[in-house]
N, C-alpha and C positions, 0 to 999 in steps of 0.2 A: 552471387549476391548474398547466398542464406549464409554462407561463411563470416562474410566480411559483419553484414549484421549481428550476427551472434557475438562475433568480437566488439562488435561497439555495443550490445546489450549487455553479455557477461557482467561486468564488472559495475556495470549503473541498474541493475538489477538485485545483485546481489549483498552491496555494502548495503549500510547503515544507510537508513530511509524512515520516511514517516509508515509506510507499509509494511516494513519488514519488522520493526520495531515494536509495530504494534501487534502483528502476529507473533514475534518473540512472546510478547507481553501476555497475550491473548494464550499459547501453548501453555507458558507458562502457569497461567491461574487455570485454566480450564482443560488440558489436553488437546493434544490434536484432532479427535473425534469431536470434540463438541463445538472447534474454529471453524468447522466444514462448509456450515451455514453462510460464514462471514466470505469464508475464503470463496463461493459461489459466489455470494455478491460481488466483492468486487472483482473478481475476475470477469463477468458478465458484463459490468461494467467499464473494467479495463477494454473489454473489445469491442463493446456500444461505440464509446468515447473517440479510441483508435481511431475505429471505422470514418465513423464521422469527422474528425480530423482530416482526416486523409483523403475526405471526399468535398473537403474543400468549405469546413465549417471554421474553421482557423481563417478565412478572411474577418469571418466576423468577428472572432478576438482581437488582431489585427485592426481591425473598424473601429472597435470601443474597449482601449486599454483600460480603463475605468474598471472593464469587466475582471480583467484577470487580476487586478486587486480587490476588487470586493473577493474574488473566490480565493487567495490567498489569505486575507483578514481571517474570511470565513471558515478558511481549515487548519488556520492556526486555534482559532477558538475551539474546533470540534476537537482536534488533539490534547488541549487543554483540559477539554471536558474528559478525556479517556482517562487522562493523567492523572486528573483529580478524583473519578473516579477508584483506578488502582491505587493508589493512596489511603483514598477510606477506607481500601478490604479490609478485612481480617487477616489470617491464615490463607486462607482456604481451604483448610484441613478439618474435617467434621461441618461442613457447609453445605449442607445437602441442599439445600434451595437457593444458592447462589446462583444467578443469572447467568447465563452465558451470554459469548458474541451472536449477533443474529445475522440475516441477509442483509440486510439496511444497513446498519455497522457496517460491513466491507464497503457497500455500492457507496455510501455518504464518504468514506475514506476516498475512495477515490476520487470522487466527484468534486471534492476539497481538498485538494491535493495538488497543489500549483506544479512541483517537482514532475509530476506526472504529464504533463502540459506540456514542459519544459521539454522534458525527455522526450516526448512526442511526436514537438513540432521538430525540433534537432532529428531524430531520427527520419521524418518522412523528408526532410528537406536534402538529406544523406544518400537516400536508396532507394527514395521513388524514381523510375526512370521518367525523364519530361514527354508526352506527349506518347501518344502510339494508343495502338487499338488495345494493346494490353495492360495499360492502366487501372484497370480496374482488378483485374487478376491480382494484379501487385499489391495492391491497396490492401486485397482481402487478405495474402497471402502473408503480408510484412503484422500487418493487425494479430493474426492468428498467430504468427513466430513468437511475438514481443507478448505476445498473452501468456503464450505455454509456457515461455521464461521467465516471467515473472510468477506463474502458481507454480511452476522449480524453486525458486527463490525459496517463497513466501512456505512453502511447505518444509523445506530447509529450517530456515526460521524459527516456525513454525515446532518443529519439533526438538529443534534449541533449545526452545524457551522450556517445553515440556522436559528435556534431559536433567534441564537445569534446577527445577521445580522438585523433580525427584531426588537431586542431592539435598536437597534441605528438605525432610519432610520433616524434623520438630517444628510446631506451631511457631514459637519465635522464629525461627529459623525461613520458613513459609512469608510470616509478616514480613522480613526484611528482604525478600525479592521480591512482592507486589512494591515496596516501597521505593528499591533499585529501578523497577521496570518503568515504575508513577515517573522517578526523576528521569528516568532515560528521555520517557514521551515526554518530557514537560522540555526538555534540552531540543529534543525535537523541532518543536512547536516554537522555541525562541530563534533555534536555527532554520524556521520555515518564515519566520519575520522578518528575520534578518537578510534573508536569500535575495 
């Protein structure tokens, strides 16, 4: 089973996401050191979410579809909000008091992150075994898999964005990948509306 799910993780892990994007985004202005905070969060919350999915909390989305659209509207606006954000940076170069990402940043990403939901429910409806006293094991076990591949992912990403950051360190140069990463997440966010 861990096989077969990794193959169905790999590849919806690893593309172009509102996650990954935004830890591109996130390396990029800030480093990998100072995303650490975000990348806890939602990774904590990536296997909260999981967990509870998989424990049989997805009837309730299921119950009131209303919900997973308010939480879509909701995280297309909060991408919106990063996007506009990166946009008004500066550089980043000589910004010594520039803010970084925090824990809340990561967990609110996820938590508003429909894509996430998505991949979730697809995934538990693929590899949870039906019925048996080891249900729960599995629950735990498939939770923890789709976590650590995703902080693979996002660490990847993650230090993309940062690689990428250090080819342009003139200040112009700096402005126009905060302003690439702003439209990346802003394309994002239209493709999280649209979805």
């Amino acid at each position: 089973m861990t096989f077969a799910l990794l193959l169905f993780l790999l590849p919806l892990a690893h593309s172009p996401g509102p996650g990954n994007l935004f830890f591109a985004a996130a390396g990029a202005r800030f480093g990998l050191r100072a995303t650490w905070a975000a990348t806890l969060g939602y990774h904590l919350a990536t296997w909260l979410v999981t967990a509870a999915i998989g424990f049989s909390s997805l009837v309730a989305l299921a119950g009131a579809p209303g919900l997973f659209t308010a939480i879509r509207i909701a995280g297309v606006a909060y991408v919106l909000w990063i996007a506009f954000g990166f946009l008004r940076a500066g550089s980043g170069i000589g910004q010594a008091a520039a803010p970084s990402v925090r824990f809340l940043d990561g967990a609110v990403l996820l938590l508003l992150n429909p894509k996430a939901y998505v991949i979730i429910a697809l995934m538990f409806s693929q590899f949870l075994p039906s019925g048996g006293a080891d249900q729960a094991e599995a629950i735990l076990w498939i939770t923890t898999v789709f976590t650590l591949n995703n902080l693979l992912a996002f660490t990847l990403w993650t230090l993309l964005g940062a690689q990428l950051a250090r080819l342009f360190q003139a200040p112009t140069a700096g402005r126009w990948v905060n302003i690439v990463m702003g439209c990346l997440l802003a394309v994002v966010a239209l493709w999280m509306a649209l979805a």
